[in-house]
TIZA-363488 format. One record per residue (C-alpha): residue in three letters; x, y, z; residue number from 1. Coordinates in steps of 0.1 Angstrom, whole numbers, plus 5000, padded with zeros to 4 digits. Example, Ala and Ser with C-alpha at 12.3 -4.5 7.8 and 13.67 -1.06 7.14 Angstrom:
# TIZA-363488
{rest:ALA, u:5123, v:4955, w:5078, nr:1}
{rest:SER, u:5137, v:4989, w:5071, nr:2}
***
This chain:
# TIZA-363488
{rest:UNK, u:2483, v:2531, w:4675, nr:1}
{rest:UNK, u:2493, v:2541, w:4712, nr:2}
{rest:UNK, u:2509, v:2507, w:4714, nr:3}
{rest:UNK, u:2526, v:2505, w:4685, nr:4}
{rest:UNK, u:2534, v:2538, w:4684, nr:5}
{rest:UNK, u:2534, v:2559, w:4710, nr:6}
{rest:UNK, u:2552, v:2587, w:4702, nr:7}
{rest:UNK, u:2528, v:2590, w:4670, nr:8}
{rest:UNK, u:2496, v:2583, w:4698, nr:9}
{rest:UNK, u:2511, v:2614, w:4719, nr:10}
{rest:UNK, u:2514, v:2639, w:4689, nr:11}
{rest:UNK, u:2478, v:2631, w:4677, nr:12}
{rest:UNK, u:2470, v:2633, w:4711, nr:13}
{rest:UNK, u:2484, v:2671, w:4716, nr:14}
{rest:UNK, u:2469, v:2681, w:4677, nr:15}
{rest:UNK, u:2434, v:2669, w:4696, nr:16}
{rest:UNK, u:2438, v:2687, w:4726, nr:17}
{rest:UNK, u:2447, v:2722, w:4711, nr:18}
{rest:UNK, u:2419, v:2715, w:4682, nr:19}
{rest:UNK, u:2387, v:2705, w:4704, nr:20}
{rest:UNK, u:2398, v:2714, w:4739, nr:21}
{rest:UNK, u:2417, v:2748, w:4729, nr:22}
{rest:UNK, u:2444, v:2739, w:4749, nr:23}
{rest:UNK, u:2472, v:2761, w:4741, nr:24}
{rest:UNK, u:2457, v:2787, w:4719, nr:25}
{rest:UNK, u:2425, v:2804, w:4711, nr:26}
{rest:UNK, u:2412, v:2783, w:4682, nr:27}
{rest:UNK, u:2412, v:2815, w:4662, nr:28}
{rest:UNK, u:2389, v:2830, w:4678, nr:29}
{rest:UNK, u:2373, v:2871, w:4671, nr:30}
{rest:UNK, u:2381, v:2892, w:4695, nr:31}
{rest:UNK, u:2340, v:2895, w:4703, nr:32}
{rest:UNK, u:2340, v:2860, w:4709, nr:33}
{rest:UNK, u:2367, v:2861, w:4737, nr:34}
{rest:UNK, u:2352, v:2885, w:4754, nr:35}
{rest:UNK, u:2319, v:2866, w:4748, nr:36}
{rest:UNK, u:2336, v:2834, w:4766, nr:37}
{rest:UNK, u:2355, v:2858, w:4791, nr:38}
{rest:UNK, u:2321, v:2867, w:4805, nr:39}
{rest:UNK, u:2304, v:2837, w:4804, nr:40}
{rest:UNK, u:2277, v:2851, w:4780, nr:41}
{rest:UNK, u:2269, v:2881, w:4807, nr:42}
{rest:UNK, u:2262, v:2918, w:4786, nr:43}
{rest:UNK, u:2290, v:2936, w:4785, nr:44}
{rest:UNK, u:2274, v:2969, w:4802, nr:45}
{rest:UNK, u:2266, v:2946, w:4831, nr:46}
{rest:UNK, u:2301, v:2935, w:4841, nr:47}
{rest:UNK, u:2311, v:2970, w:4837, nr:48}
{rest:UNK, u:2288, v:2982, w:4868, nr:49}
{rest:UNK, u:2311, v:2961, w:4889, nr:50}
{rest:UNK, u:2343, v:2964, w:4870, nr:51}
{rest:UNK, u:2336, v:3002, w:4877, nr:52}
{rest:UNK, u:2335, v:2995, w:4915, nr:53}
{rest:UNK, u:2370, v:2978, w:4910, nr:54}
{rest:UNK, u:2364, v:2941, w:4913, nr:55}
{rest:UNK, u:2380, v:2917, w:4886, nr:56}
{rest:UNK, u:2355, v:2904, w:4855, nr:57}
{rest:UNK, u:2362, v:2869, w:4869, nr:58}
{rest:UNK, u:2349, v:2875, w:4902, nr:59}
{rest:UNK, u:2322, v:2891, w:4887, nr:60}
{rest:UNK, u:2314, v:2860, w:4861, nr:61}
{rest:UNK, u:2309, v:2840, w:4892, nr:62}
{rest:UNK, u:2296, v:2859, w:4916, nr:63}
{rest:UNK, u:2267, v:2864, w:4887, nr:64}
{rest:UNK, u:2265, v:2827, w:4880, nr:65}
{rest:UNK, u:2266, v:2824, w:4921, nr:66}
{rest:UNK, u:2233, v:2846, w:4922, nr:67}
{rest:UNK, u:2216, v:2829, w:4894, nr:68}
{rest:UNK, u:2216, v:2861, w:4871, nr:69}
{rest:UNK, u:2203, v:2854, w:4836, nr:70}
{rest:UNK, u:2230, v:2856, w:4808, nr:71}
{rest:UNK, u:2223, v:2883, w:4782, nr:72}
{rest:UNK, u:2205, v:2906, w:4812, nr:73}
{rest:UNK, u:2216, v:2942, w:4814, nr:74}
{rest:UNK, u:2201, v:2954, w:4846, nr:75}
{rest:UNK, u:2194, v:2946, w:4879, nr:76}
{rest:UNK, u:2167, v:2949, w:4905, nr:77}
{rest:UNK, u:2184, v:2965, w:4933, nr:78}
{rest:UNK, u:2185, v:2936, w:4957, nr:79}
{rest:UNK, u:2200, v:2913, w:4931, nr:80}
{rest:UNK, u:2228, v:2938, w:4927, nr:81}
{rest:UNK, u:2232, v:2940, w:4965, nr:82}
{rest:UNK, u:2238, v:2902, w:4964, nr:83}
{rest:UNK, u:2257, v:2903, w:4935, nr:84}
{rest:UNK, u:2285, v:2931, w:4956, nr:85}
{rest:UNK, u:2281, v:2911, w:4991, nr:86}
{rest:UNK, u:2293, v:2876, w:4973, nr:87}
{rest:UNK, u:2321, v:2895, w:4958, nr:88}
{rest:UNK, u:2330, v:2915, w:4992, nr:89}
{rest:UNK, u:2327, v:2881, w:5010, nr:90}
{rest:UNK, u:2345, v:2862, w:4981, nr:91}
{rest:UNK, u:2318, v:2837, w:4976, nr:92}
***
């Protein structure tokens, strides 16, 4: 098909890409499961304690995944939450 017809290869191509790669759209997605992918699987209540001290959720999502945090955890011990604030202070 991409030989013989390529502009037919290229649509297909495009349908695939917004269908399994969600390029382009949100696949129809709840809004509880975009905020689910947003954060990465990370509680909710958890990224607020740092969205509360003013740094962005996707800072947060990676300074979390930077640390090793368990997805789905709510709390922190103390240090954990120190190294959580120094990566996003020093930007990773």
């Amino acid at each position: 098909m991409m030989l013989d017809d390529p502009v037919k290869f290229e649509a297909k191509a495009r349908e695939w890409a917004k269908r399994y790669a969600g390029v382009g759209g949100d696949l129809g997605l709840s809004e509880a499961e975009k905020q689910w992918r947003e954060l990465d699987g990370f509680a909710e209540e958890l990224v607020a304690r740092f969205t509360n001290m003013g740094f962005e959720k996707r800072a947060i999502v990676a300074a979390l995944r930077n640390v090793s945090v368990k997805r789905g955890t709510t709390d922190l011990a103390e240090e954990q939450a120190a190294r959580v604030v120094e990566k996003l202070i020093g930007g990773l």
